[in-house]
C-alpha positions as CSV (number, residue, x, y, z in Angstrom):
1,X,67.0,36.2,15.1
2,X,64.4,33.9,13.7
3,X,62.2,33.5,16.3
4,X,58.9,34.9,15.6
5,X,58.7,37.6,17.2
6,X,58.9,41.7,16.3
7,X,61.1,43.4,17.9
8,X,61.1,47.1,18.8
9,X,63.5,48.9,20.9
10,X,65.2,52.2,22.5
11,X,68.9,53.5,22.2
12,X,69.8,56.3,24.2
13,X,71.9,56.8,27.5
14,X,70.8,56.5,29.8
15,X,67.3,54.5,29.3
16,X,66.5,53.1,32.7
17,X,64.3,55.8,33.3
18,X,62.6,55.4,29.9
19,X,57.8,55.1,29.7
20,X,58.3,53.3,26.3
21,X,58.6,49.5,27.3
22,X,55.3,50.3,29.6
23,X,53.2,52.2,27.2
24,X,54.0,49.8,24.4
25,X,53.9,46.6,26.9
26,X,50.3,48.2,27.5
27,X,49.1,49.4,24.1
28,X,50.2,45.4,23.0
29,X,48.3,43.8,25.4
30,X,45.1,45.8,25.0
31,X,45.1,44.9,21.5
32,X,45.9,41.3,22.1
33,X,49.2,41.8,20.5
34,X,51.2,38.6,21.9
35,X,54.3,38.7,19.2
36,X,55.8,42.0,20.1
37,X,58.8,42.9,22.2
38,X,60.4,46.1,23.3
39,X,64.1,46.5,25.1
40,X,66.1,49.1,26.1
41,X,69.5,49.4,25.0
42,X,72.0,51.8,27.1
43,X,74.7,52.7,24.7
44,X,77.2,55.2,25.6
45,X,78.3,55.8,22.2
46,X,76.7,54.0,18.8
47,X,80.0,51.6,18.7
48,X,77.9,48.9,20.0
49,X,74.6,50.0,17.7
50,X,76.3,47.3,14.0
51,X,75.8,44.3,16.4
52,X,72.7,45.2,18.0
53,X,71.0,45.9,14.9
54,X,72.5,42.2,13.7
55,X,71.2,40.7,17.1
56,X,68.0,40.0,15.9
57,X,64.5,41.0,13.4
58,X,63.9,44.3,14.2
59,X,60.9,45.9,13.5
60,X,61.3,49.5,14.8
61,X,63.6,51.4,17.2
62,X,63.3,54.6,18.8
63,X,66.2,56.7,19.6
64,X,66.9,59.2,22.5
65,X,69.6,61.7,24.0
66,X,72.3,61.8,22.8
67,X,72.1,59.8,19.5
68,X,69.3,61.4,18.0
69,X,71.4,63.6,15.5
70,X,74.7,61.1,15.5
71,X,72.6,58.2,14.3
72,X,71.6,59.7,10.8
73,X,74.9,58.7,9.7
74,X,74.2,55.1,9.9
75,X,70.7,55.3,8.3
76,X,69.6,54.2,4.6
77,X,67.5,57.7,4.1
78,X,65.6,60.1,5.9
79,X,62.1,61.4,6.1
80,X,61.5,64.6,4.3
81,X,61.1,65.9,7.9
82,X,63.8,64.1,10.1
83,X,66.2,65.5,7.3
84,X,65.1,69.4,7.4
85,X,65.1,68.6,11.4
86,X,68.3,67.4,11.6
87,X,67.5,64.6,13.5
88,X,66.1,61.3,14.1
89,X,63.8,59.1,17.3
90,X,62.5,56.6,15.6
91,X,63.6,53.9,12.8
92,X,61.5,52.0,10.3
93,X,63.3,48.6,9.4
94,X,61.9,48.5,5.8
95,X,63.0,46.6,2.7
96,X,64.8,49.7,1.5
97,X,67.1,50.0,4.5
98,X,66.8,51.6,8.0
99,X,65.0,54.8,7.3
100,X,65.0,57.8,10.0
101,X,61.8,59.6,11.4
102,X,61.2,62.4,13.3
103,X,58.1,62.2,15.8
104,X,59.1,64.3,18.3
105,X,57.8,67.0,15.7
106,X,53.6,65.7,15.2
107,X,53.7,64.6,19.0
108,X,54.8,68.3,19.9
109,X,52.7,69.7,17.2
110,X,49.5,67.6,18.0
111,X,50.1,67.9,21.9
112,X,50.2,71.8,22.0
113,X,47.6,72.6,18.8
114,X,44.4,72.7,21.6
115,X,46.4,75.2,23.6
116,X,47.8,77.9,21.1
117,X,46.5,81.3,20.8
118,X,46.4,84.0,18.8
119,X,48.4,86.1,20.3
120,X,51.2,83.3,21.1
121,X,53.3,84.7,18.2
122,X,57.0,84.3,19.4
123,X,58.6,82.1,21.6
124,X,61.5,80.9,23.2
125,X,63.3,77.7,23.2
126,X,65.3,76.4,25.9
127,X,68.1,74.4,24.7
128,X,69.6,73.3,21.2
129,X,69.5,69.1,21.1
130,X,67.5,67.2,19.0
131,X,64.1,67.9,20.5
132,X,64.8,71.3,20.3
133,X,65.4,71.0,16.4
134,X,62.0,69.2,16.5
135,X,60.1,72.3,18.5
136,X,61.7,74.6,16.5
137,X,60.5,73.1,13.1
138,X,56.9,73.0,14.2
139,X,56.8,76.4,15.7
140,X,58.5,78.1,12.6
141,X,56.5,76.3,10.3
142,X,53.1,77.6,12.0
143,X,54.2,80.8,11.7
144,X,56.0,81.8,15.2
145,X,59.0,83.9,15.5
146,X,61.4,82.0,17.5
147,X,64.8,82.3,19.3
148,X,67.2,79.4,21.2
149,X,68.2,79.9,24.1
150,X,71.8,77.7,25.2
151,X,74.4,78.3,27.9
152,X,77.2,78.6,24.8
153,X,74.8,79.6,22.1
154,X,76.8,79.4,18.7
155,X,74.2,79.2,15.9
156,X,73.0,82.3,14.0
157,X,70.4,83.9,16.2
158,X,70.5,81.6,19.6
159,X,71.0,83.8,22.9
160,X,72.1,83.2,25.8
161,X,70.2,82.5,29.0
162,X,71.9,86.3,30.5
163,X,70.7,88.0,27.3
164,X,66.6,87.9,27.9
165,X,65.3,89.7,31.0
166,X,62.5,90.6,32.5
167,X,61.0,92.6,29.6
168,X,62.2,90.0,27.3
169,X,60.4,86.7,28.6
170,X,57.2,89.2,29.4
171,X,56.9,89.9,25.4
172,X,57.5,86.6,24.6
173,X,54.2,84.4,25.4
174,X,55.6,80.7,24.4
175,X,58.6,79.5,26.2
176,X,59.4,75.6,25.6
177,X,62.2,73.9,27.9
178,X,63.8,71.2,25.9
179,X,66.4,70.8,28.4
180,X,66.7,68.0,31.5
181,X,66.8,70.3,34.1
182,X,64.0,69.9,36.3
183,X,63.9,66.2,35.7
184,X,63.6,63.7,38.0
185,X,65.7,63.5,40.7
186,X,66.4,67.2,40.1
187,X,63.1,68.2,40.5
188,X,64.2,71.3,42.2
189,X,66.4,72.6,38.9
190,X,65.4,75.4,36.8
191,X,67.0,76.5,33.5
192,X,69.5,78.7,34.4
193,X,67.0,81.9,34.2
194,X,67.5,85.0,36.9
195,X,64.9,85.4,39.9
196,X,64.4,88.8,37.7
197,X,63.8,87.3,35.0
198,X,61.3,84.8,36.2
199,X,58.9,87.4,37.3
200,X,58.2,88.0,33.2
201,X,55.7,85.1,33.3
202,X,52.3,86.0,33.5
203,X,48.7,85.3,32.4
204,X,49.3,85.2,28.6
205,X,52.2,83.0,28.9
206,X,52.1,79.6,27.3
207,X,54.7,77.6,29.2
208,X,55.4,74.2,28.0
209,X,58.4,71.8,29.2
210,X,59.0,68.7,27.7
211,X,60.4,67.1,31.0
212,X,57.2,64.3,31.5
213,X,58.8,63.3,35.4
214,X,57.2,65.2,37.3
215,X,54.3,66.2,35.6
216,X,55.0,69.4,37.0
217,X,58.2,71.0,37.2
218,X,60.1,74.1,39.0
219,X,59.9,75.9,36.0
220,X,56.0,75.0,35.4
221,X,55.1,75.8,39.3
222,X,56.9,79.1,39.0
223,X,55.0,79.9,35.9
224,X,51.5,79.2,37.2
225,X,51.9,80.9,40.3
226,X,52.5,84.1,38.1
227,X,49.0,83.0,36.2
228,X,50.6,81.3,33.0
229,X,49.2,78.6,31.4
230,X,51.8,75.2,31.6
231,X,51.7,71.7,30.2
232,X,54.3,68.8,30.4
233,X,55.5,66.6,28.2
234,X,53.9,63.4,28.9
235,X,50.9,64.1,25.8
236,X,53.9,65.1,23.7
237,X,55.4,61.6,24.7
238,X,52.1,59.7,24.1
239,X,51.6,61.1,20.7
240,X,55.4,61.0,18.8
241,X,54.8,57.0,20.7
242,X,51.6,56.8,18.9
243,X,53.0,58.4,15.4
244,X,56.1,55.9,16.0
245,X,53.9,53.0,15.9
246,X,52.0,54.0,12.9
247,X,55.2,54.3,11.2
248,X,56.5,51.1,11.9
249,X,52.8,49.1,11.3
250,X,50.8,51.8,9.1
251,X,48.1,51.7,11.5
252,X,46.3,54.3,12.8
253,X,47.6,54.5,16.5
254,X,44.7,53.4,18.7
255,X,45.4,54.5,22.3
């Protein structure tokens, strides 16, 4: 525990596949950071998550599917927008306690601000997990009309992926996928949208899916080819990293 070092890490399962480790391995070495370390910490369930937080001097964690809204219970407090999220990805060790963050939220709202148009006024969200609580908070609170779309929608006012058609998706010009389907090795999945459907997309569609591997998706190909506009999630993932760092240091993120 003592041994000099910060340490910052990732719970989720699974993390093999995780870009953390690299980016911050990177962003450390280009500013001649030599006391940091980052690990990734496969935890089916948060059981495990008492010792690993006693295993050592941690100075930040992030947190992925599926803990992001399970972990709150074990926090000390919540940022003002983690808690009217309803969930959590990152973790400041602080001398008040562990306190919860949500970054997902500025990283989306930073990585699609250059993109948004005027007439992108309503959107649709693709799945209900904790990334889609972030997306949904950023895109409500700039002013959007939006609907979730689940396979069992239960909330007030999700749908389900039969419910929108073609009309449907070709009046709404924003569609986000916060789902895994698509990602690597499924690269061939799309969210459970008809071939009807699909043929909505078109030139003043903003389609943007937060899968980062590929950098371009089924769902992001099919879109395009009908003229849409796409982007992946990979500036999404750079910034909320970025916005994670200045949380745990209070410096301005630099790369």
């Amino acid at each position: 525990m003592g041994d000099g070092l910060r340490h910052f890490g990732l719970i989720g399962h699974p993390v093999s596949h995780s870009w953390s480790a690299r980016h911050f391995a990177d962003k450390w070495a280009a500013l001649g950071l030599e006391d940091c370390r980052y690990t990734l910490h496969d935890l089916p369930s948060l059981e495990a998550l008492p010792a690993l937080w006693s295993s050592r001097t941690w100075a930040g964690m992030n947190v992925t599917v599926p803990h992001k809204q399970a972990v709150m219970a074990q926090l000390d407090g919540l940022s003002p927008e983690a808690e009217a999220i309803g969930a959590v990805n990152t973790i400041a060790f602080t001398p008040d306690g562990r306190i919860g963050h949500n970054t997902d939220a500025v990283g989306f709202r930073r990585a699609i601000a250059p993109f948004l148009e005027g007439h992108h006024d309503r959107a649709l969200v693709l799945g209900t997990g904790g990334s889609s609580a972030a997306v949904v908070h950023v895109l409500r609170a700039i002013g959007l009309d939006v609907t979730r779309v689940s396979r069992t929608p239960s909330a007030p006012g999700d749908i389900a992926y039969t419910d929108i058609g073609l009309e449907g998706l070709a009046a709404t010009p924003l569609l986000v996928n916060c789902t895994p389907v698509g990602m690597d090795p499924d690269v061939d999945g799309i969210p459970p949208l008809s071939e009807a459907t699909l043929a909505g997309f078109g030139p003043r569609h903003f389609v943007v899916d937060l899968i980062y591997n590929p950098r371009e998706t089924a769902l992001m190909k099919r879109a395009s080819a009908l003229g849409a506009r796409t982007l992946d999630g990979f500036s999404m993932l750079q910034l909320q990293a970025d916005a994670a760092w200045e949380i745990w240091t209070g410096d301005a993120a630099t790369l």
